[in-house]
N, C-alpha and C positions, 0 to 999 in steps of 0.2 A: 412829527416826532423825529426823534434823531436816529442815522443810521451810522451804525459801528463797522468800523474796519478791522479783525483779530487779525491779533499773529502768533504763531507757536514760532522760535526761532532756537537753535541748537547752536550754543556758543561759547569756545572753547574758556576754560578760567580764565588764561592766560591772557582772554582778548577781552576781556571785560572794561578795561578804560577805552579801547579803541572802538568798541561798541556804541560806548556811553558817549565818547567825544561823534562818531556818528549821528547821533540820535537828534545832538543838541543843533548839527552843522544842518541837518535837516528838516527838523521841526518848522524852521522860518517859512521853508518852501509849501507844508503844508498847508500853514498857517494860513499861508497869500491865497493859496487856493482855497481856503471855506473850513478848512479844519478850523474846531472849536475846544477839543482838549485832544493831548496825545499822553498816552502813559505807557510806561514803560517797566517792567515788573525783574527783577534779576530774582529766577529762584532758590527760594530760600529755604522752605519745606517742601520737596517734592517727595510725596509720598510712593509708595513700589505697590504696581497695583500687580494683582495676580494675573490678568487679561490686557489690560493696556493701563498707561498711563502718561504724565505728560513727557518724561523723555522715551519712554515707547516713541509714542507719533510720532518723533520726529529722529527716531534712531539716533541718538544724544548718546555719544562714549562715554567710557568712565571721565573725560580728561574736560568732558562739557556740561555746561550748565542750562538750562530753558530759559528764554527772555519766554515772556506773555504781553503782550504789546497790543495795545490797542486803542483808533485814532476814532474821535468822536467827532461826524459832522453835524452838520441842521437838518437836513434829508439828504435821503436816495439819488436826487435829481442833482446836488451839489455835491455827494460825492463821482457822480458818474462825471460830471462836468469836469472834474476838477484830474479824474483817470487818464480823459482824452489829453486834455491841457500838459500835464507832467509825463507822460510819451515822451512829446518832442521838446521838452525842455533841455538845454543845454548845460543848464547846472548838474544835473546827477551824472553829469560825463567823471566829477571832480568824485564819484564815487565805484570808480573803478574797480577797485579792490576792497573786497567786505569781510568784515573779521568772522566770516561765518561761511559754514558753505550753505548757498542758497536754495541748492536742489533737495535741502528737507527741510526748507522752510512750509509751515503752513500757513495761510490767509485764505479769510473769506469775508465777506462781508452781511449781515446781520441787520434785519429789520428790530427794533425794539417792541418787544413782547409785552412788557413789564416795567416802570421803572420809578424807584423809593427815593427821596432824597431825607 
């Protein structure tokens, strides 16, 4: 079964194409390693929850918006593979600077419980 990689991500309006132009620069790299889809969600209706919600978790200012992001492998064992592999890759050096701050970013990764096509 497939294992999902999420991400809650806090990112300003303003970076929203430099986002988007990231996403597309790094997909390929996924891809090489075992990724089978990657999506990428700009929020559109985030709703105010009274207890948390999704720019809660990731402490999102007025001036940012939540990506929800999330890369689909074939298993667990291909995505652990592919974690060690993209470490020491030399390409993500070309992403030095990220239109977001990282230190609220969330990720985890996710056995499939469930799944409808």
């Amino acid at each position: 079964m497939s294992y999902i990689q999420g991400m809650l991500i806090p990112v300003p309006f303003d970076k929203k194409q430099e986002y988007h132009e990231l996403s597309v620069k790094s997909a390929p790299i996924f891809m090489e390693y075992g990724a089978v889809r990657i999506m990428e969600g700009w929020g559109d209706n985030l709703i105010e929850g009274k207890v948390t919600d999704f720019k809660k978790s990731v402490q999102a200012t007025d001036d940012e918006n939540v990506i929800f992001s999330w890369i689909e492998w074939p298993d667990k064992q291909t995505y652990d593979e592919a974690v060690k592999k993209m470490e020491t890759d030399p390409r993500w050096e070309m992403f030095d600077e990220m239109p977001f701050d990282g230190k609220r970013m969330i990720w985890s990764g996710f056995e499939t419980l469930f799944e409808a096509k």
